[in-house]
C-alpha positions as CSV (number, residue, x, y, z in Angstrom):
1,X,156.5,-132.6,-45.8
2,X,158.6,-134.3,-48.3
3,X,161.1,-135.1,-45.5
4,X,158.9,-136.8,-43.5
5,X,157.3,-138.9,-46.8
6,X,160.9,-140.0,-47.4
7,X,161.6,-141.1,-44.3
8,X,158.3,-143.1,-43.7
9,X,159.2,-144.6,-46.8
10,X,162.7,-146.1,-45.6
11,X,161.0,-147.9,-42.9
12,X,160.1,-151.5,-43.3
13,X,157.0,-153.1,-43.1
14,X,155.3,-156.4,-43.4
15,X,156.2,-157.9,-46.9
16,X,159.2,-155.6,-47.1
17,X,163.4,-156.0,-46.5
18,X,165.4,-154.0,-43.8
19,X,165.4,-153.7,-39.8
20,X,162.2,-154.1,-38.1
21,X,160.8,-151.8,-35.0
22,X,159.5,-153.2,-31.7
23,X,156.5,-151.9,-33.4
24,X,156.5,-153.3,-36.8
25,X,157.6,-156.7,-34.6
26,X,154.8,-156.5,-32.0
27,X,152.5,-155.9,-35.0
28,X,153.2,-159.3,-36.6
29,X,153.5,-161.1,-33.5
30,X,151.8,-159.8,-30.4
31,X,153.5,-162.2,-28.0
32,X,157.1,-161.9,-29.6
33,X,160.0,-162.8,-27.0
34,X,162.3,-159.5,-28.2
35,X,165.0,-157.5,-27.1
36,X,165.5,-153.4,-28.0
37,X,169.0,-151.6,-27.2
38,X,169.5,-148.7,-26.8
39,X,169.8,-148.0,-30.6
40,X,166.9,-148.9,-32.0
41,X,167.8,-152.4,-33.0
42,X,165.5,-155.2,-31.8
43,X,166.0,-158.6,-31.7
44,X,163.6,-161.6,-31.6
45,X,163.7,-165.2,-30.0
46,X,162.3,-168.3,-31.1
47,X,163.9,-169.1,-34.8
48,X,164.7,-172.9,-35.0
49,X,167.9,-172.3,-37.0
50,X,169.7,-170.1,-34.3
51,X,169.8,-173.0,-32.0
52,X,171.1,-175.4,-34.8
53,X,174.1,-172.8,-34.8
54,X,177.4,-173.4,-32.8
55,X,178.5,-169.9,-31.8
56,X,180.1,-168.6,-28.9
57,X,179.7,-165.8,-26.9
58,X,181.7,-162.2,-28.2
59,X,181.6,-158.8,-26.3
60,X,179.3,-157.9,-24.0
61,X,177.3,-155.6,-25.8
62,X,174.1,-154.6,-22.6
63,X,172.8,-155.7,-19.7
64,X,168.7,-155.6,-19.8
65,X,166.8,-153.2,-18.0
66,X,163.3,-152.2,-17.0
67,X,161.4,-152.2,-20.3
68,X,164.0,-153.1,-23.1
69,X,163.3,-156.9,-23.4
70,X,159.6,-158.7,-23.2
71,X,160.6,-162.0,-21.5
72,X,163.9,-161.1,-20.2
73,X,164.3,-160.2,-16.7
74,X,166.4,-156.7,-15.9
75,X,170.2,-158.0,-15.3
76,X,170.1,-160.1,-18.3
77,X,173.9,-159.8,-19.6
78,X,173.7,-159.6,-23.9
79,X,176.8,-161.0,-25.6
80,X,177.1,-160.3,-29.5
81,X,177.8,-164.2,-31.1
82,X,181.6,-164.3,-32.3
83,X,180.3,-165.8,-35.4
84,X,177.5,-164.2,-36.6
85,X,176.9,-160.7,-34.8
86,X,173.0,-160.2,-36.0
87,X,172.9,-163.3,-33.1
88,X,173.2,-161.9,-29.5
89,X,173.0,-164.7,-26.6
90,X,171.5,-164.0,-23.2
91,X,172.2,-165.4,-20.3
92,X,170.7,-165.3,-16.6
93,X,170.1,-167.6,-13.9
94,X,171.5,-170.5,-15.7
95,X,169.9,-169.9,-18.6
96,X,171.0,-168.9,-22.5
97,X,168.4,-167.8,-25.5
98,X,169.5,-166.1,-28.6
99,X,168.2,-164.1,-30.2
100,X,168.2,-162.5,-34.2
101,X,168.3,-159.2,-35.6
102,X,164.7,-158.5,-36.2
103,X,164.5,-157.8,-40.3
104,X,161.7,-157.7,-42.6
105,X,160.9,-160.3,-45.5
């Protein structure tokens, strides 16, 4: 019992600091534009800062599949951002979004 109390209590939630869940994302925003890998960490579109940023695609880190990304379509290719590696960019079909590690406030 005490196990599971400490670990509950790790995990973030609205008003609080560290990594969010798709859950604890979908929560605050039902429409988010995210992206999970494979472990654990999601990552959210749409923050007006990240597009200010000049970075440039690092390592391929995934390629999107059935049910890890809300708007992005399977095939998507993930690249971590040299410059800031919370900031993956996506690309398909001509198109590139980025996207931020998903952390609470």
């Amino acid at each position: 019992m005490v196990v599971i109390v400490l670990l509950s209590s790790c995990s973030p939630g609205t008003g609080e600091g560290g990594q969010l869940d798709r859950r604890q994302v979908l929560s605050m925003n039902p429409d988010a534009d995210f992206v999970e890998l494979e472990n654990g960490n999601v990552y959210t579109h749409g923050a007006e800062w990240i597009s200010e940023k000049k970075l440039t695609k690092g390592e391929e880190i995934a390629i999107v599949e059935e049910g890890m990304a809300s708007d992005l379509p399977p095939g998507t290719i993930l690249y971590e951002s040299k410059e800031i590696p919370a900031i993956l960019i996506a690309e398909y079909g001509g198109i590139t979004k980025r996207y931020h590690l998903a952390m609470g406030e």
